[in-house]
MIDOVO-746198 format. One record per residue (C-alpha): x, z, y. Coordinates in steps of 0.02 Angstrom, whole numbers, padded with zeros to 5 digits, always signed. Layout:
% residues N
XZY...
% end
This chain:
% residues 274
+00000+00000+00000+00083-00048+00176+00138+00114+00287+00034+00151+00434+00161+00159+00553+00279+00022+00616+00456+00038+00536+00521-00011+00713+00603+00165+00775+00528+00226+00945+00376+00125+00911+00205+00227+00891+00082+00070+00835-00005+00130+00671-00153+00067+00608-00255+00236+00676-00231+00202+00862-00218+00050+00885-00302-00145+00831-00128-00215+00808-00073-00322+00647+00061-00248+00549+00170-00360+00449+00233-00306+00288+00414-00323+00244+00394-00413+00078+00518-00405-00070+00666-00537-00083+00664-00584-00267+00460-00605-00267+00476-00750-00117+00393-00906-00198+00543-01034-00130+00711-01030-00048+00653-01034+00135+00537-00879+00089+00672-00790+00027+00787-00794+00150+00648-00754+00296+00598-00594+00191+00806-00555+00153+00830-00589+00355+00681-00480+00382+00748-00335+00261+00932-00340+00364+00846-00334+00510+00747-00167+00489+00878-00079+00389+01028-00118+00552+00888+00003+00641+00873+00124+00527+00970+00257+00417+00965+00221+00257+01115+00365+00201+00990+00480+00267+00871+00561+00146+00737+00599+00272+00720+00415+00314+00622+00334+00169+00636+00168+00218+00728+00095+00057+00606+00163-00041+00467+00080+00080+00557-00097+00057+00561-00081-00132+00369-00046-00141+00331-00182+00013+00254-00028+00101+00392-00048+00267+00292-00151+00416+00329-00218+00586+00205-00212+00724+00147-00378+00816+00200-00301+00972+00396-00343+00937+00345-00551+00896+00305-00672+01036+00118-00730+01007+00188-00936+00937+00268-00832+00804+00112-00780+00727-00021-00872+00654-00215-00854+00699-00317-00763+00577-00412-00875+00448-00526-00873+00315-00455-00728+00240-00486-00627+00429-00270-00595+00410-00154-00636+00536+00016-00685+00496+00211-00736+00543+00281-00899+00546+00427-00936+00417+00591-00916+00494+00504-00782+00643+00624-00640+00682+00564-00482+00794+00618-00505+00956+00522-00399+01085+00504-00204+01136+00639-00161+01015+00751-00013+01045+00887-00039+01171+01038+00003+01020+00956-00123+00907+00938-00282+01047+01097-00359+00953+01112-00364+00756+01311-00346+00779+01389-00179+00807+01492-00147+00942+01686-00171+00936+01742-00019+00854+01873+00074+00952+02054+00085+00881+02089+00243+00777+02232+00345+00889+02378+00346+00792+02404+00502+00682+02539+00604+00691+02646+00597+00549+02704+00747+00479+02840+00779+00356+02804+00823+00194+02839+01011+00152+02871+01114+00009+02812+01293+00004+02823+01428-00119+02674+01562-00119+02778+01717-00005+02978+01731+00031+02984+01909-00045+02934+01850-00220+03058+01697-00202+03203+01795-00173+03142+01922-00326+03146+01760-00428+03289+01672-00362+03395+01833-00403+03352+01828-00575+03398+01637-00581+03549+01603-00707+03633+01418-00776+03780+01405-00635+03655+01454-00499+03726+01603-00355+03581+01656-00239+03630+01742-00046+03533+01768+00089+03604+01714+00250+03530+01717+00441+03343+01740+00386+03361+01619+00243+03393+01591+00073+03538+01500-00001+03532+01444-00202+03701+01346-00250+03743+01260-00409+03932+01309-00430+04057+01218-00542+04236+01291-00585+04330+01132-00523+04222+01085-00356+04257+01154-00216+04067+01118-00128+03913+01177-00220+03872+01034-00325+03681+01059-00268+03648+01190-00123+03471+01222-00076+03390+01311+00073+03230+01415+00116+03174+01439+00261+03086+01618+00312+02920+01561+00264+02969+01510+00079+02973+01330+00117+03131+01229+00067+03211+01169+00215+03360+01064+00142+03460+00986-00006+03622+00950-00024+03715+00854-00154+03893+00891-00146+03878+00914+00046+03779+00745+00079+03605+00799+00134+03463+00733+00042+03287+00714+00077+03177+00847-00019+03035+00736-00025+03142+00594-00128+03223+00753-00239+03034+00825-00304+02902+00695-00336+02764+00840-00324+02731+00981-00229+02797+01125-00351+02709+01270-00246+02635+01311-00415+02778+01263-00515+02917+01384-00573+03072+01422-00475+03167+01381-00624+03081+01226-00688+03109+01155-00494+03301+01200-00523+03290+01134-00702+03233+00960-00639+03354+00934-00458+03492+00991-00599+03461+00789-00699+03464+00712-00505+03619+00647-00434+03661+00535-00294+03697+00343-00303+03879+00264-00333+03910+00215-00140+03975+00080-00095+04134-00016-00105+04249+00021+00040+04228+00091+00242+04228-00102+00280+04098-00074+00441+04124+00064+00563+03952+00122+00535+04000+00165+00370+03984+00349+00326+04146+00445+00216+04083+00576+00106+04219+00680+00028+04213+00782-00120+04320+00922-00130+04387+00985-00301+04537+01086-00378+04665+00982-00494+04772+01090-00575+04802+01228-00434+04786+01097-00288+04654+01037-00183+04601+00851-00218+04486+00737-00098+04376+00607-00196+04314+00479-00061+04159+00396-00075+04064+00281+00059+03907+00279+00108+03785+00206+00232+03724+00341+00351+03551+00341+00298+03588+00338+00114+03454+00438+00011+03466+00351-00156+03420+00500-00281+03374+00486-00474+03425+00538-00633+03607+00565-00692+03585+00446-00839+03547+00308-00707+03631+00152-00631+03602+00210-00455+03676+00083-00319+03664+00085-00151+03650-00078-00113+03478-00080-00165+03442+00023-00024+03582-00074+00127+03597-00257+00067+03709-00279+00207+03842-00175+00082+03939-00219-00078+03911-00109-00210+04042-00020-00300
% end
């Protein structure tokens, strides 16, 4: 049975107060031929750009399905519609789109241009563990090579080896349990390329456990551009100190597991590998 109100927002024609013709809004796949179909899908687009249909107060999908949903004669131009005949109905003329007394937002079918998003603010990703207290409590009970020290508010976990000079991984917490910084060696990494997932809910040791398989890539062949970075790695050879050079470009962050072929140039083409 059609509605008794015009689907038309802000429009109060219904069939109690006033001698108006209400159209119904007939279903797509019932039109008898092509040029039927697309006046009652044109119709159908038209209503729906007016109206909510994510809302579930606003029935008007429902309405559509069960060719209930009408539109007023006061929003069509009287050549659109068709003199009553035999039957005592009036109707609209294929192809006739509402055009009058429509709501100001709905006078164009296209939206307006959309403004541009402001640019979010990128923030780096960080990695937290649940208080400070209980990380230090943990970190002291860490063993596998690992010496833990608080200095200046933070705390300091280093991965110590009897020939290297440097910790051969030295990691830092800030005051708020977060880890600040990694080192490999003394070349600072990025923690976000050293853990994959946020390991707030992992174990202190598994986290050690898996920056333990990482290492950093091969470098690169010689200092043969100025921009070129040295990294030096410190050792003891048999009561002396030795220095292992290795280049690198300055923002070299090439991390992955020890087993790997890690090169560098995959990361600065404009290098030769070693």
């Amino acid at each position: 049975m059609p509605a008794k109100n015009c689907a038309v927002p802000g429009c109060n024609t219904s069939r109690k107060n006033s001698n108006s013709a209400l159209f119904v809004i007939y279903r797509v796949d019932l039109a008898k031929d092509e040029q039927e179909r697309q006046h009652r899908s044109q119709l159908r687009c038209f209503i729906l750009s007016m109206r909510d249909s994510t809302d579930k107060r606003d029935y008007i999908i429902s309405q559509l399905e069960r060719e209930s949903a009408t539109i007023c004669d006061r929003h069509f131009r009287p050549e659109d519609i068709i003199a009553a005949g035999a039957s005592g109905r009036r109707r609209l003329k294929l192809g006739t789109m509402p055009c009058l007394n429509l709501p100001k937002k709905s006078a164009s079918f296209s939206s307006p241009p959309r403004k541009e998003p402001a640019p979010r603010k990128v923030c780096a990703k960080k990695f937290y563990y649940q208080n400070f207290a209980r990380l230090k409590k943990n970190a002291s009970l860490i063993q596998g090579g690992w010496v833990a020290y608080e200095r200046k508010g933070m705390l300091y976990l280093d991965l110590e080896e009897d020939d290297h000079i440097q910790p051969k991984i030295r990691i830092v917490f800030a005051d708020d349990a977060s880890m600040k910084s990694i080192s490999f060696s003394g070349w600072p990494a990025s923690v976000a390329s050293c853990l994959d997932v946020d390991h707030r809910y992992q174990m202190l040791k598994t986290t050690l456990d898996n920056l333990q398989s990482l290492r950093l890539c091969d470098g690169i062949h010689s200092s043969c551009d100025s921009s070129v970075n040295r990294h030096a790695i410190l050792s003891w050879n048999e009561g002396s100190m030795s220095v292992r050079d290795i280049f690198r470009a300055p923002s070299c962050n090439v991390i992955g597991k020890i087993a790997s072929n890690l090169r560098c140039v995959l990361y600065c083409p404009s290098y030769a590998a070693v």
